[in-house]
LOBA-506684 format. One record per residue (C-alpha): residue number from 1; y, x, z negated. Coordinates in pm, 1 decimal. Each point is the difference from the previous one (the first is absolute). Example, Ala and Ser with C-alpha at 12.3 -4.5 7.8 and 13.67 -1.06 7.14 Angstrom:
BEGIN
<node><num>1</num><north>-450.0</north><east>1230.0</east><up>-780.0</up></node>
<node><num>2</num><north>344.0</north><east>137.0</east><up>66.0</up></node>
//
This chain:
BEGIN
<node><num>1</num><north>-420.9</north><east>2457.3</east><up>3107.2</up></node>
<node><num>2</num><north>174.1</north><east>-293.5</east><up>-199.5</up></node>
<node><num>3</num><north>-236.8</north><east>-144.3</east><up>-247.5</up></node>
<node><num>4</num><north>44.1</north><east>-341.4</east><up>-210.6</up></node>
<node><num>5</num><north>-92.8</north><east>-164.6</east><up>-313.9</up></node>
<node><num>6</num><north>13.5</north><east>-361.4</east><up>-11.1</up></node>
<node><num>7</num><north>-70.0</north><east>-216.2</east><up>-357.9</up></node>
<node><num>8</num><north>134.4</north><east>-334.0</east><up>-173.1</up></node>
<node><num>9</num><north>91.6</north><east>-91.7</east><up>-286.1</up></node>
<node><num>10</num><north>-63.5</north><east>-394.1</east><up>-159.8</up></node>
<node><num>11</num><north>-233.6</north><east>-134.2</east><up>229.1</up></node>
<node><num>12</num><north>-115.9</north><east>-215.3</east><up>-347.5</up></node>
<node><num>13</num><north>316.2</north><east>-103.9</east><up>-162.9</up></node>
<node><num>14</num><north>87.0</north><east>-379.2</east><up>-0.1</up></node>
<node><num>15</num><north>388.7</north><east>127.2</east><up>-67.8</up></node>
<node><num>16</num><north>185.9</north><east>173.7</east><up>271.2</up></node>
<node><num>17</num><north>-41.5</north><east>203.3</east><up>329.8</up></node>
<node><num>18</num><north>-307.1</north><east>217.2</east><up>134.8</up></node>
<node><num>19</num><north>107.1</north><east>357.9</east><up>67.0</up></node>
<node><num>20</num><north>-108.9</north><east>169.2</east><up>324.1</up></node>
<node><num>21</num><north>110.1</north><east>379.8</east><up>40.8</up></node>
<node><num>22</num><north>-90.8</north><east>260.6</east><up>253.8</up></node>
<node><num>23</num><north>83.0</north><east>386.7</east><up>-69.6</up></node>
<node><num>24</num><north>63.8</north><east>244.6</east><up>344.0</up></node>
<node><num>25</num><north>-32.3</north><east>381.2</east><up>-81.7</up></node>
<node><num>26</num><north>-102.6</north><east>273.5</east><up>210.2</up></node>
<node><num>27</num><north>-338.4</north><east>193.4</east><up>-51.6</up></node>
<node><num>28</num><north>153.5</north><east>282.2</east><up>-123.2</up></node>
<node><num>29</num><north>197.8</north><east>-106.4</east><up>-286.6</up></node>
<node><num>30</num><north>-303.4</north><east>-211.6</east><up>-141.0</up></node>
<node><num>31</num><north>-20.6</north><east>272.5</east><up>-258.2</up></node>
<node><num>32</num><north>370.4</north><east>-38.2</east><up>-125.3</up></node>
<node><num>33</num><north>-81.1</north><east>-354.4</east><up>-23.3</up></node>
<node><num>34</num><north>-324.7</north><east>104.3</east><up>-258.5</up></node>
<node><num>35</num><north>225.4</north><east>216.0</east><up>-168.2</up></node>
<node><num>36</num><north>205.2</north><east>-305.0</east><up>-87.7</up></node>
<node><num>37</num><north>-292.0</north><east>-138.3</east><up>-223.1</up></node>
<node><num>38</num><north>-34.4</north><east>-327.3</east><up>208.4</up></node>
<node><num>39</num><north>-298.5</north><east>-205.6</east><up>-57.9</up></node>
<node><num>40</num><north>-130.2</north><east>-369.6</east><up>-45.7</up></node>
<node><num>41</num><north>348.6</north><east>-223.7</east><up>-98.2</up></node>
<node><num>42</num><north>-241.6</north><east>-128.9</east><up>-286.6</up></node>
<node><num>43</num><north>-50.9</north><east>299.2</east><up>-163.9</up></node>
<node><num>44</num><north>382.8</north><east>104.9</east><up>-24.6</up></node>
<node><num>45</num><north>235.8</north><east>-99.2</east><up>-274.4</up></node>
<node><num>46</num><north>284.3</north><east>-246.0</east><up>87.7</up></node>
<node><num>47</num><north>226.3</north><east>310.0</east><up>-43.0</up></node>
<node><num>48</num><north>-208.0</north><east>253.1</east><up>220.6</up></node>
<node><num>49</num><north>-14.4</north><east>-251.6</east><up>270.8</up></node>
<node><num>50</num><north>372.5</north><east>-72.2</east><up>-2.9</up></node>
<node><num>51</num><north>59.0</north><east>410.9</east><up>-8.7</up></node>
<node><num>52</num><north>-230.4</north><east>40.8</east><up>301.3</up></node>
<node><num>53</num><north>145.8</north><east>-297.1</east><up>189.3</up></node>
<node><num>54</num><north>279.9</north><east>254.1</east><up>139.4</up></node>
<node><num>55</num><north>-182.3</north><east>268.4</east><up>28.3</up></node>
<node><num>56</num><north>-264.2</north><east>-120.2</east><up>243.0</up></node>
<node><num>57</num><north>281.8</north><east>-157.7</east><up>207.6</up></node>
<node><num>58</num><north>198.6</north><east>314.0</east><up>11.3</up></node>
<node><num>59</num><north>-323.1</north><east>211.6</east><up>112.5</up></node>
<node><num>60</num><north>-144.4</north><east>-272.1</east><up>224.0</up></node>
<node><num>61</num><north>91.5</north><east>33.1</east><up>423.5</up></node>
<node><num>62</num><north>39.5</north><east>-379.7</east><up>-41.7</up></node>
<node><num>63</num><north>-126.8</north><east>-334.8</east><up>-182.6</up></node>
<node><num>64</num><north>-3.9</north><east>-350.6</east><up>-11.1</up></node>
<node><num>65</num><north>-36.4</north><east>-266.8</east><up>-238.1</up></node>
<node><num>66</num><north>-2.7</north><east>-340.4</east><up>18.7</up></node>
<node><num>67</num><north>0.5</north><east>-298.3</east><up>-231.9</up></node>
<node><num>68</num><north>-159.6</north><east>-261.6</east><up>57.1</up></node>
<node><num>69</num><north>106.3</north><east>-326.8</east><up>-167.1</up></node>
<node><num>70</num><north>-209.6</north><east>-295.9</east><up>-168.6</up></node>
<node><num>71</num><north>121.9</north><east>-228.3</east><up>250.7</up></node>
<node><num>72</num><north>-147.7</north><east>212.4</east><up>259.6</up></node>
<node><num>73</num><north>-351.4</north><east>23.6</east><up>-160.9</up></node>
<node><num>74</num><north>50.7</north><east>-381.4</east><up>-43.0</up></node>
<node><num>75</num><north>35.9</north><east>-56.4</east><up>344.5</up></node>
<node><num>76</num><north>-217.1</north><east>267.4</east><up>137.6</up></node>
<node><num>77</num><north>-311.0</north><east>-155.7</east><up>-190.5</up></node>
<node><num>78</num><north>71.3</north><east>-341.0</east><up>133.5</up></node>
<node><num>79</num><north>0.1</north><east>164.7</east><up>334.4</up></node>
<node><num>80</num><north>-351.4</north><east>112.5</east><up>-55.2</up></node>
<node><num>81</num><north>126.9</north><east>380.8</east><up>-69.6</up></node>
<node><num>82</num><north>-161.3</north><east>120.4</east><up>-326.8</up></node>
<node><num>83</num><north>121.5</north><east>277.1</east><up>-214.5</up></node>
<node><num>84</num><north>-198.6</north><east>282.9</east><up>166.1</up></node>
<node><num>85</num><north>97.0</north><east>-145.0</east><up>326.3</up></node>
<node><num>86</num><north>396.6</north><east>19.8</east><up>-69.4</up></node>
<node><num>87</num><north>-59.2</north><east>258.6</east><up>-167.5</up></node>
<node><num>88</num><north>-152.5</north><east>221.7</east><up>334.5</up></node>
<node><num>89</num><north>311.9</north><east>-170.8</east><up>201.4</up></node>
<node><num>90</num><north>253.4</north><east>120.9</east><up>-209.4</up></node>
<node><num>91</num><north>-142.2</north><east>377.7</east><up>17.6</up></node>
<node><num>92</num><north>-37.3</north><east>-45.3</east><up>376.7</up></node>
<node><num>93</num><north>390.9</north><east>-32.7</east><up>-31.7</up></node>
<node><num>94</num><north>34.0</north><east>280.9</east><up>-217.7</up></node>
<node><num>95</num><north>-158.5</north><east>187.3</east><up>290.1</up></node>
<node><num>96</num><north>151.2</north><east>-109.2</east><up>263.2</up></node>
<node><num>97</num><north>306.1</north><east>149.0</east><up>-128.5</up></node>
<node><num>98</num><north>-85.1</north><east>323.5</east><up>-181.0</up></node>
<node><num>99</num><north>-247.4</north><east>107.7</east><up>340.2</up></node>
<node><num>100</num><north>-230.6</north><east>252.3</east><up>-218.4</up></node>
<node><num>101</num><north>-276.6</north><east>142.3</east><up>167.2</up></node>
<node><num>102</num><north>-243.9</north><east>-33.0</east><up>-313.5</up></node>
<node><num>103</num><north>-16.9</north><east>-260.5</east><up>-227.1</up></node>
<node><num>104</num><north>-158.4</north><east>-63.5</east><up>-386.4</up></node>
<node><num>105</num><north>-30.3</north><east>-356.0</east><up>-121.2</up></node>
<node><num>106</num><north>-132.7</north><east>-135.0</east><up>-314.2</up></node>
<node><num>107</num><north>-236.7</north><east>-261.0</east><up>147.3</up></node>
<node><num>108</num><north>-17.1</north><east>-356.1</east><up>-187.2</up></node>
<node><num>109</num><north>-291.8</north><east>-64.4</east><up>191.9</up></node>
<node><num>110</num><north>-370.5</north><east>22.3</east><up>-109.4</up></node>
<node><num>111</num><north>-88.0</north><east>166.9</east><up>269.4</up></node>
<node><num>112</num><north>272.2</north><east>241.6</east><up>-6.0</up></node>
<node><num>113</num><north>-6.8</north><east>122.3</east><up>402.1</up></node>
<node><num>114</num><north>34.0</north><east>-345.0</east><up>91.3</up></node>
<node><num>115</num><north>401.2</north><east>0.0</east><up>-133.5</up></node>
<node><num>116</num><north>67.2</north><east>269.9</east><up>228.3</up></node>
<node><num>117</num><north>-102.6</north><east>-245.5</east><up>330.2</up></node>
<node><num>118</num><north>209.4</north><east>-273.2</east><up>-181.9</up></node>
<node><num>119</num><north>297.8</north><east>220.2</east><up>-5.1</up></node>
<node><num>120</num><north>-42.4</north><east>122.2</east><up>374.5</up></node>
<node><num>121</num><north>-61.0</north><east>-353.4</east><up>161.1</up></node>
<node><num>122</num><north>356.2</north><east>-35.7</east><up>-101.4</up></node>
<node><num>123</num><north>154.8</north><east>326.0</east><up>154.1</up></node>
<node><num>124</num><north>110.1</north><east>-73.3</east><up>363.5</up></node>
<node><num>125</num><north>-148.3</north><east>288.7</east><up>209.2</up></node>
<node><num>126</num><north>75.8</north><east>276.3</east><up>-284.2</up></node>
<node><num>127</num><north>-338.0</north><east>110.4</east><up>-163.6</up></node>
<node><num>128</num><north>47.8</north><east>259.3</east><up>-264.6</up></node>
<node><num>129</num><north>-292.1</north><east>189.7</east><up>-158.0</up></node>
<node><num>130</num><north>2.6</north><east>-310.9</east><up>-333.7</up></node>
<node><num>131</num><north>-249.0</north><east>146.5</east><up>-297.5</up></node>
<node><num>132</num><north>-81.5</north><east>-311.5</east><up>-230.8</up></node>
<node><num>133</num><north>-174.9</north><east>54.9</east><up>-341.4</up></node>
<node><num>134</num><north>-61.8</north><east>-142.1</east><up>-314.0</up></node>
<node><num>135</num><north>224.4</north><east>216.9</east><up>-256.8</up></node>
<node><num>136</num><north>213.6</north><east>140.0</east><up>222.6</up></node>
<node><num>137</num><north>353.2</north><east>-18.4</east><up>-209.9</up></node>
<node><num>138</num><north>-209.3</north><east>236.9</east><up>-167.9</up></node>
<node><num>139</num><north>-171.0</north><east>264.0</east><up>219.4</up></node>
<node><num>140</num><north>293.9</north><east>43.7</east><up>278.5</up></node>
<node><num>141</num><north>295.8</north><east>92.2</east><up>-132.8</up></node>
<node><num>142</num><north>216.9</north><east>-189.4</east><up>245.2</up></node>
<node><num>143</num><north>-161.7</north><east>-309.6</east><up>-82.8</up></node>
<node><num>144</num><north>50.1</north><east>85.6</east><up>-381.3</up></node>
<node><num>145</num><north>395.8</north><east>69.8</east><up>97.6</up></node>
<node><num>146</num><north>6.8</north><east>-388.2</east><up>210.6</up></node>
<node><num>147</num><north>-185.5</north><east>-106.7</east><up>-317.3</up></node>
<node><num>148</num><north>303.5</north><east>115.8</east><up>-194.6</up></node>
<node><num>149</num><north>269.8</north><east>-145.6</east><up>207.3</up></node>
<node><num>150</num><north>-188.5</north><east>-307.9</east><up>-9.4</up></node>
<node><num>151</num><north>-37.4</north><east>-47.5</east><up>-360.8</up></node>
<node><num>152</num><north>360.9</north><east>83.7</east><up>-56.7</up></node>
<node><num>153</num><north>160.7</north><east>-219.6</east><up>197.5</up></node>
<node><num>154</num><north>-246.6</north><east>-281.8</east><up>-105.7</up></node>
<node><num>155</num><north>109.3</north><east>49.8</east><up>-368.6</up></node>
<node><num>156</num><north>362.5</north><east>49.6</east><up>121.1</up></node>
<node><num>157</num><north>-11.6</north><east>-343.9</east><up>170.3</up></node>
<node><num>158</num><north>-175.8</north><east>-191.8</east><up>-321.4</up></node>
<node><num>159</num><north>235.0</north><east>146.0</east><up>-236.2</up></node>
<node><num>160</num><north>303.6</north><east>-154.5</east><up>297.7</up></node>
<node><num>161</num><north>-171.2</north><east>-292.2</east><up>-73.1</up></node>
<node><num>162</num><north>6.2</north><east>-4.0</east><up>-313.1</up></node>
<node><num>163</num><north>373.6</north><east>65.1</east><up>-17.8</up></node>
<node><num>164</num><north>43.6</north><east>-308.7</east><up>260.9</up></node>
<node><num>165</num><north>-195.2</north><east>-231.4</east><up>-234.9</up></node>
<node><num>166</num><north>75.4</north><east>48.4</east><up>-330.3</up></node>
<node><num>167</num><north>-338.9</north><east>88.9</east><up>-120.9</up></node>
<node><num>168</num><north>-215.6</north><east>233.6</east><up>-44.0</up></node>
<node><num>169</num><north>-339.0</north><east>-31.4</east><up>249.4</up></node>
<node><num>170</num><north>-181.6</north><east>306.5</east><up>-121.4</up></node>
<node><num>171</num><north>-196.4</north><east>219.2</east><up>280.5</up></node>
<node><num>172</num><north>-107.9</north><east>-381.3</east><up>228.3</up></node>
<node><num>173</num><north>-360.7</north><east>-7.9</east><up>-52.7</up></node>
<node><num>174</num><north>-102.6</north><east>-281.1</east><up>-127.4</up></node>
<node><num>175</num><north>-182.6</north><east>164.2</east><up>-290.5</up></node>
<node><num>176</num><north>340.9</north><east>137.1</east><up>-131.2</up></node>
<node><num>177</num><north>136.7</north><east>-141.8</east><up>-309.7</up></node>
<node><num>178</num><north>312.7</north><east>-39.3</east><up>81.7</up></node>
<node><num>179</num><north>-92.6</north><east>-92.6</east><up>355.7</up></node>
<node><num>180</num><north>-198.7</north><east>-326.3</east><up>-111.7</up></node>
<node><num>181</num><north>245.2</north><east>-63.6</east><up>-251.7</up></node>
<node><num>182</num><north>304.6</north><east>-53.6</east><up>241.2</up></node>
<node><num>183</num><north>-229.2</north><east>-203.5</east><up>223.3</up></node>
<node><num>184</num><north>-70.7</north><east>-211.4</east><up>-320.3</up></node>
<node><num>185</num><north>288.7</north><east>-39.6</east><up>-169.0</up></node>
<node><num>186</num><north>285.6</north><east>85.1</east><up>243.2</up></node>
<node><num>187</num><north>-124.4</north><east>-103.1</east><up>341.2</up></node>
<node><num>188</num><north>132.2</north><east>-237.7</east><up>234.0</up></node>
<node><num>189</num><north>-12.6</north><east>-63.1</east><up>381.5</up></node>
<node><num>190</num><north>338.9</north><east>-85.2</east><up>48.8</up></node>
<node><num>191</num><north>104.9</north><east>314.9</east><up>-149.0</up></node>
<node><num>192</num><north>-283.4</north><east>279.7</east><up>81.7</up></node>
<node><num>193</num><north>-240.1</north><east>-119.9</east><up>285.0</up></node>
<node><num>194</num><north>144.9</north><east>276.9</east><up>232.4</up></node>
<node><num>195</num><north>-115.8</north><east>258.5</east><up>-292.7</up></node>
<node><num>196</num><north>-348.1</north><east>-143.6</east><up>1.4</up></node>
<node><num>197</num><north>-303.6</north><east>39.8</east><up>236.1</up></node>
<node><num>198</num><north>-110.5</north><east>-399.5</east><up>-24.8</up></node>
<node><num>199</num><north>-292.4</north><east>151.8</east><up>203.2</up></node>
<node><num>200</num><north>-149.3</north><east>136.3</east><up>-319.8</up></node>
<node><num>201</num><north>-259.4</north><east>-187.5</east><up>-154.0</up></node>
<node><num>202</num><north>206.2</north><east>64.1</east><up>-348.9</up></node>
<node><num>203</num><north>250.3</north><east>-244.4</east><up>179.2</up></node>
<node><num>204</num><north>-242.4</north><east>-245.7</east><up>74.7</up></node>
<node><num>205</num><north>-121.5</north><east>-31.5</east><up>-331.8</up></node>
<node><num>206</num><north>360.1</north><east>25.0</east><up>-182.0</up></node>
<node><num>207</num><north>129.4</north><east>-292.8</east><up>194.8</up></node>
<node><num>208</num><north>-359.9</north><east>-190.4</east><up>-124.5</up></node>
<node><num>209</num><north>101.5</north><east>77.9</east><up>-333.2</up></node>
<node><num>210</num><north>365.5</north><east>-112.9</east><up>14.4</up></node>
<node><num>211</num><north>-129.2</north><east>-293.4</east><up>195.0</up></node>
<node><num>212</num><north>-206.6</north><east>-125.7</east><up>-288.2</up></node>
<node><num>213</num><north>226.6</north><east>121.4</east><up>-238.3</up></node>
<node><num>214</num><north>292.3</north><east>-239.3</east><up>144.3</up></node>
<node><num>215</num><north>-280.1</north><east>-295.9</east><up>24.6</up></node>
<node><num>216</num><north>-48.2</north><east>42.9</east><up>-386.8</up></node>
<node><num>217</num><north>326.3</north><east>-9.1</east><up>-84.9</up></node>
<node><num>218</num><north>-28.6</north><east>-397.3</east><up>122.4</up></node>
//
């Protein structure tokens, strides 16, 4: 039996791509995969995560990941599509090509079943056994190992960014220090936009703010 974990990584951040990975393993090496030490991305050093990036991959029958940009969240929400939405069609592609038989999913939904419908009215005629809970990168190990691949490429790609840009962005949520101070100080739309989810309501109210800010200048 082939069993995957599926989790994200920066479904919040105003700065840079959302993370989707899936994890493939057979039932019988789910114990090698404990043995490892994986658990909830969160709860891992930068330095553990980055150690067990390789591992996982080695031990794991397959995996996917996928990045999905700010653009595409842009657009996507204009569409109609909201985060949860995107986020159950992008792990209905995850499926589609790693063909487990069982499936765990952290579920973003309230009602946390209700994810795992999401996910299969996108599948196409192939209906896998999908398990979606609240806290699952951190009961089912092969969840916690997508949650790892996740995180790690997430930081990977903000710290690309960063090398791209000049600056330093911090983690992308908007709470960061060094996040809101490169959308303060160092922003610009000519230059950035296709870094920046103008979805975000952080957008929406940093253009206000430069708005007036350019009016006062007159």
């Amino acid at each position: 039996m082939l069993i995957c974990g599926l989790d994200e990584a920066g479904r919040g951040p105003i700065l840079g791509p959302m993370v989707m990975a899936g994890v493939a393993i057979s039932k019988d090496k789910r114990d090698q995969l404990k043995d490892l030490g994986v658990t909830d991305s969160k709860l891992l050093s930068p330095k553990r995560r980055e150690a067990l990036y390789d591992k996982i991959i080695e031990l794991a029958d397959s995996y996917c990941i996928i990045e999905i940009s700010p653009n595409e969240i842009d657009e996507m929400n204009k569409s109609g599509t909201n985060l949860n939405q995107l986020e159950a069609l992008k792990i209905a592609e995850i499926l589609m090509k790693l063909k487990p038989d069982k499936v765990y999913v952290d579920s973003p939904e309230p009602t946390a079943a209700k994810f795992g419908t999401m996910i299969l009215s996108h599948m196409n005629g192939f209906s896998p056994e999908i398990i979606a809970e609240h806290g699952a990168d951190l009961k089912y190990p092969t969840s916690s190992a997508a949650s790892i691949l996740a995180k790690v490429t997430r930081d990977r790609a903000v710290r690309k960014i960063e090398k791209e840009i000049g600056y330093l962005i911090g983690s992308g949520y908007p709470a960061d220090p060094n996040t809101k101070k490169f959308l303060q100080e160092q922003y610009s739309d000519d230059k950035h936009i296709n870094y920046v989810r103008t979805c975000w309501s952080t957008y929406k109210k940093l253009k206000k703010e430069k708005k007036q800010s350019s009016l006062g200048d007159w």
